[in-house]
N, C-alpha and C positions, 0 to 999 in steps of 0.2 A: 505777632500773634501766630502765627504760620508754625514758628519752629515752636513755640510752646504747646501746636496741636500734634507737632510731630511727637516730641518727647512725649505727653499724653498718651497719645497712640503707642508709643516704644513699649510703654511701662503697663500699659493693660495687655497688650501682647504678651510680654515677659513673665508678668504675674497673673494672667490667665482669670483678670477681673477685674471691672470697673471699680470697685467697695476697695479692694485692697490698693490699686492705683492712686485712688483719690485720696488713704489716706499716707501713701508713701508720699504724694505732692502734695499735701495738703490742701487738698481740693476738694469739693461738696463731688457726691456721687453724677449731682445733673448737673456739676460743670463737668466732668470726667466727660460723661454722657454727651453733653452739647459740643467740644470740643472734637469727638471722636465722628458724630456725626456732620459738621460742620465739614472736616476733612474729606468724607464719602462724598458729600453733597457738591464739593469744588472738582474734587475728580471724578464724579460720577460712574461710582465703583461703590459696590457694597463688600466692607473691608471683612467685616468679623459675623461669625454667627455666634446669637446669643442663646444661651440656653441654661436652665436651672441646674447643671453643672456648672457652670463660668462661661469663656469665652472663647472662639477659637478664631483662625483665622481661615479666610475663604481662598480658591486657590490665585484670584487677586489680588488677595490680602498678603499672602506668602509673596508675592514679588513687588508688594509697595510696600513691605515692612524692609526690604533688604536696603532700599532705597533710602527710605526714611531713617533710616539706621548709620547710614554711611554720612546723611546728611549730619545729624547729632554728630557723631564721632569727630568729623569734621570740622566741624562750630564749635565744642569743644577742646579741640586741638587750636582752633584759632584763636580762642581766649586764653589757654594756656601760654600760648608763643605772645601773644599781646602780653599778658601780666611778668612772661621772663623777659623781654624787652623793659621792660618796666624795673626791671630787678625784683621783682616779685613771684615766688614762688609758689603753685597753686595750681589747685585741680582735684581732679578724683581716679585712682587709678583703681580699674576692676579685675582682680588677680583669680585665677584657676588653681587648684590646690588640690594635692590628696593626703590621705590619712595619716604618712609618715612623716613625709613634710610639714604639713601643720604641726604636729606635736612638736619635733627636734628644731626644726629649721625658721621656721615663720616669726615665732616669738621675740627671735634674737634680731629677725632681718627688719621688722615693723619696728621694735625699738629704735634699732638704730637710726632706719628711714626717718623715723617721726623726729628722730634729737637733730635730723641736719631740715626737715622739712617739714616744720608743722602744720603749716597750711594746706598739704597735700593730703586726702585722703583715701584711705587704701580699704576696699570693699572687697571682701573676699568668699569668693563660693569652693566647696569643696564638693567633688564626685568624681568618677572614675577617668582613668588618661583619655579615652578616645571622646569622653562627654567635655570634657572643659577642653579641649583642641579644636572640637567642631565647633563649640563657643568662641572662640579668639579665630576663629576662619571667620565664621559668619559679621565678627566683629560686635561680638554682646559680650565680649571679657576681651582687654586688653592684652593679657600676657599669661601665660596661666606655666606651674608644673608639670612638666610630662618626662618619659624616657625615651630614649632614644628608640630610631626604627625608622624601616627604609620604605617605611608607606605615611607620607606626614607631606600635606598641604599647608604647612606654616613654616615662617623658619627658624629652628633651632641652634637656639645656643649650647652647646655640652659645660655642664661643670666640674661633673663630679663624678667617678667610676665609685661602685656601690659595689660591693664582694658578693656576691651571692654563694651561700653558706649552706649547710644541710644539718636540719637542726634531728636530731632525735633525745630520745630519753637516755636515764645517765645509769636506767636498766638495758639498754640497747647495747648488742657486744662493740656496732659500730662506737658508741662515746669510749673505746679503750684506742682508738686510734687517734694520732697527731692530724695524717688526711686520707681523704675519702676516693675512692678511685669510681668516677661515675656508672664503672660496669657491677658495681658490689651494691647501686639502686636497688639491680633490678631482681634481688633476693628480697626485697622488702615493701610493705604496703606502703603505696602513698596516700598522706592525705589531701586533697590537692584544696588550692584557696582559689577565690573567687574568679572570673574571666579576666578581669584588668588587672587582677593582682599575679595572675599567671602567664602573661606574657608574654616574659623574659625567661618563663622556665619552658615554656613549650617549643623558642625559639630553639633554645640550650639541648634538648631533648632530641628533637627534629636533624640537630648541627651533627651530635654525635651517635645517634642512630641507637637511644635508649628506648627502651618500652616498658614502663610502667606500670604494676596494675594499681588504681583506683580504689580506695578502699572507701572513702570516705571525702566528699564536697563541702565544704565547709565554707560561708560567708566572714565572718568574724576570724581574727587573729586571734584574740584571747579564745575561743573557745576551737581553735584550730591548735596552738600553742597547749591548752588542757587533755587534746587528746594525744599527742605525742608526746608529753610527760607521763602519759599512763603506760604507753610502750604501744601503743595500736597505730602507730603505724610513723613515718618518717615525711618532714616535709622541707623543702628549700625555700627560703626566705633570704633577702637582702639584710647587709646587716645591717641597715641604718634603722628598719626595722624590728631587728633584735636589742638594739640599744639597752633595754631594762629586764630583758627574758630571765623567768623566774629562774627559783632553784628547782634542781630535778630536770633538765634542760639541759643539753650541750650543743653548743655550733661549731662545726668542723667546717676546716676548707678543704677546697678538694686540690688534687694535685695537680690541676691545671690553673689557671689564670682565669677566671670564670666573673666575668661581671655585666652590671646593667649601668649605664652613663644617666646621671639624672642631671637635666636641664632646664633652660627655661624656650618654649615656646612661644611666637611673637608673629603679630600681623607686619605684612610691609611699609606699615609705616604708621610707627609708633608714636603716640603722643610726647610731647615734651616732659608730662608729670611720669611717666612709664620709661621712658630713656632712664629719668633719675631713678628709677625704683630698679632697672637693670643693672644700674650701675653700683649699688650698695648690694646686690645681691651678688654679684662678680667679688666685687670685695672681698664678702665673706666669705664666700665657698666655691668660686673657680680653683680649679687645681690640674684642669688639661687644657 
C-alpha cells in the first residue's frame, strides 16, 4: 500500500490535481484524496496545498516528492530487471522531446523500438531543451532530447552534428551566394526564434564576436520561416529543422564548419526498458 500512495502522490504532484490523478490511475477522487492524506498523516508533514486552482506542493512537500520519486523509479527499475531476468521485456519509458525531433526523428525511432519491444511503453513529453533536462535530473523523465553544452547536470550521449544554416529569402542578394561569411550577418535584420531554439546561435554569435540587430522575436518557425520569405529579415536555423522549408526560402552554409550536436541526455542510472530505447536510438542516428 505504501508504494501505491507514493506513486498517488507522484501523479497529483505531476498533474497539479487530485481529479486528473485519479483518473490517469483510475482511481475515485477520495481514494486519490485518502491515499495522499494517509501519506501526510504517517509522516506527519503536510505535503500539498489545496486550492481552487489545483494543487501545489509545500516546501516539505518539495523534498518528500524527490524522495518519493527516486523510490518509484527505483521499484520500477526493479520490476523491469525482474521481468528481463525472466526473458521478459517491459516497462514504461518517459522520454523528453522537442519540436524537431518529434516530427523527423521520433516516428521512425518508436516504430522500430515497438517492432523489437512491444511490451515496453514509451510516454513522451515535449518542451523546451533546459525543461525536459531538469526533468530527466529530478528523475520525472527517463532520457529526454537535448543539445549539446557545457552547463548540463545529466549525462550526455552526442549523436548527431546538425549544420546550422542561414536561411533567407530567394529576394535576398545573400540566396545568390554558394556560402555565407558570418561578418556579411551583420548588414542584415535578424529575426531571431525563441530562447531554446537560440541557443546554439547565441553561443555561435558570442564565439565569433557578431552583433546583430534584432528585428523581429518570433516563437513559431512557421511564422518565423513566413517572415523571411517576405525578405524582412534573415534567420539561422539547423537544418534538421529545415527538412521541408517552403519555396521562396534558401539555406546557405556558411564558410565555416558551424554546427549544434543533438543528443540524448540521461540520468545515472538508467532503467533497463530505457538502456533498450538508447540503444535503438544509437542505431539509427549516432554518427560521432
Amino acid at each position: 500500500m505504501t508504494i501505491q500512495r507514493y506513486e498517488v502522490f507522484n501523479k497529483v504532484v505531476q498533474l497539479q490535481s487530485i481529479t486528473k490523478a485519479g483518473n490517469e490511475l483510475n482511481l475515485t477522487q477520495s481514494g486519490v484524496s485518502h491515499a495522499v492524506k494517509s501519506l501526510e498523516d504517517e509522516l506527519g508533514l503536510n505535503l500539498l496545498i489545496r486550492n481552487r486552482g489545483g494543487v501545489k506542493l509545500t516546501r516539505e512537500g518539495e523534498k518528500v516528492y524527490q524522495h518519493t520519486l527516486n523510490i518509484m523509479n527505483e521499484y520500477n527499475n526493479l520490476n523491469q530487471e525482474a521481468s528481463a531476468l525472466k526473458g521478459i521485456e517491459t516497462g514504461e519509458i518517459k522520454v523528453g522531446t522537442f519540436s524537431s525531433i518529434t516530427m523527423y526523428w521520433l516516428p521512425l525511432i518508436i516504430k522500430q523500438f515497438k517492432t523489437e519491444y512491444p511490451n515496453i511503453n514509451i510516454n513522451v513529453i515535449e518542451d523546451e531543451h533546459e525543461t525536459v533536462e531538469k526533468y530527466v535530473e529530478s528523475g520525472e523523465l527517463d532520457c529526454c532530447f537535448t543539445i549539446a553544452s557545457n552547463e548540463k547536470n545529466i549525462e550526455f550521449i552526442p549523436l548527431k552534428k546538425d549544420k546550422l544554416l542561414c536561411i533567407v529569402s530567394t529576394e535576398n542578394p545573400l540566396s545568390k551566394q554558394d556560402t555565407i561569411n558570418l561578418e556579411q550577418l551583420e548588414h542584415y535584420p535578424l529575426i531571431r526564434s525563441r530562447k531554446d531554439w537560440f541557443y546554439e546561435v547565441n553561443e555561435l554569435l558570442s564565439q565569433y564576436k557578431i552583433n546583430l540587430t534584432v528585428k523581429y522575436e518570433i516563437s513559431s518557425d512557421h511564422s518565423m520561416i513566413a517572415l523571411v520569405k517576405e525578405n524582412l529579415g534573415i534567420n539561422i536555423r539547423p537544418e534538421l529543422v529545415l527538412t521541408n522549408a517552403p519555396p521562396g526560402i534558401r539555406a546557405i552554409e556558411f564558410d565555416k564548419d558551424i554546427y549544434r550536436i543533438i543528443g540524448l541526455g540521461i540520468n545515472n542510472r538508467p532503467s533497463h526498458a530505457t538502456k533498450r530505447f538508447i540503444s535503438t536510438v544509437t542505431d539509427l542516428y549516432q554518427t560521432i
